[in-house]
N, C-alpha and C positions, 0 to 999 in steps of 0.2 A: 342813660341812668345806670348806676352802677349799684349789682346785686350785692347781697352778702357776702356770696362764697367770694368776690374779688373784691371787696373792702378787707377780709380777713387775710385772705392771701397777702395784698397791697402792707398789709399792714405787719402783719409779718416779718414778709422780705426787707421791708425797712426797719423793723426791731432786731435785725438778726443783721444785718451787712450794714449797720447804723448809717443809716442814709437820711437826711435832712429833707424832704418835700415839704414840710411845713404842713399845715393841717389839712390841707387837700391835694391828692393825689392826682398825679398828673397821669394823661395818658401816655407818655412817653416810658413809664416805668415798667408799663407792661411789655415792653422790647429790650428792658434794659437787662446786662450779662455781669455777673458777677464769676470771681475766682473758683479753681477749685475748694479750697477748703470752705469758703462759705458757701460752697454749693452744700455742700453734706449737712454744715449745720442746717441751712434753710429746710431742705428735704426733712432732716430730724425733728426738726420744729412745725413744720407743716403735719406730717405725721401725727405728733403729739396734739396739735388745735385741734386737728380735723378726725381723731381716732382714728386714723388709715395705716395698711401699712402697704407701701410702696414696693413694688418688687426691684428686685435689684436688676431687671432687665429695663423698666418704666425709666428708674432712674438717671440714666444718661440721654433720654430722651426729653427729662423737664429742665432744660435748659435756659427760661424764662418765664415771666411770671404768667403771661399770655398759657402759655403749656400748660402751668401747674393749673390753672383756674380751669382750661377745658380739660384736663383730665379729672378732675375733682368733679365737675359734673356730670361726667359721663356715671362716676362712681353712686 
């Protein structure tokens, strides 16, 4: 079953690197790697959903959506 914080996340990372999964979200996307530059934006947009602010050491660490989602609950 999949929670909120990684429907949001899921949802996200495909508003922001415009990626096509169609209305359900596959498991595959939580391993999937995107560019630098949509790294930052996703990070910036993640930030902004979630009210977080991400340190800039975290940062190079969320390298996938899998990442972002268990750093998010940790928080």
């Amino acid at each position: 079953m999949v929670d909120k914080i990684e429907t949001e996340v899921l949802k996200t990372i495909t508003q922001v690197a415009k990626i096509d999964f169609g209305k359900k979200f596959d498991k595959s996307l939580l391993n999937f790697r995107w560019d630098s530059l949509q790294h930052i934006r996703i990070i910036i947009a993640i930030e902004k959903k979630f009210k977080v602010k991400i340190s800039t050491s975290d940062i190079g660490k969320l390298n996938d959506a899998k990442s972002i989602i268990d750093y998010l609950k940790k928080k």
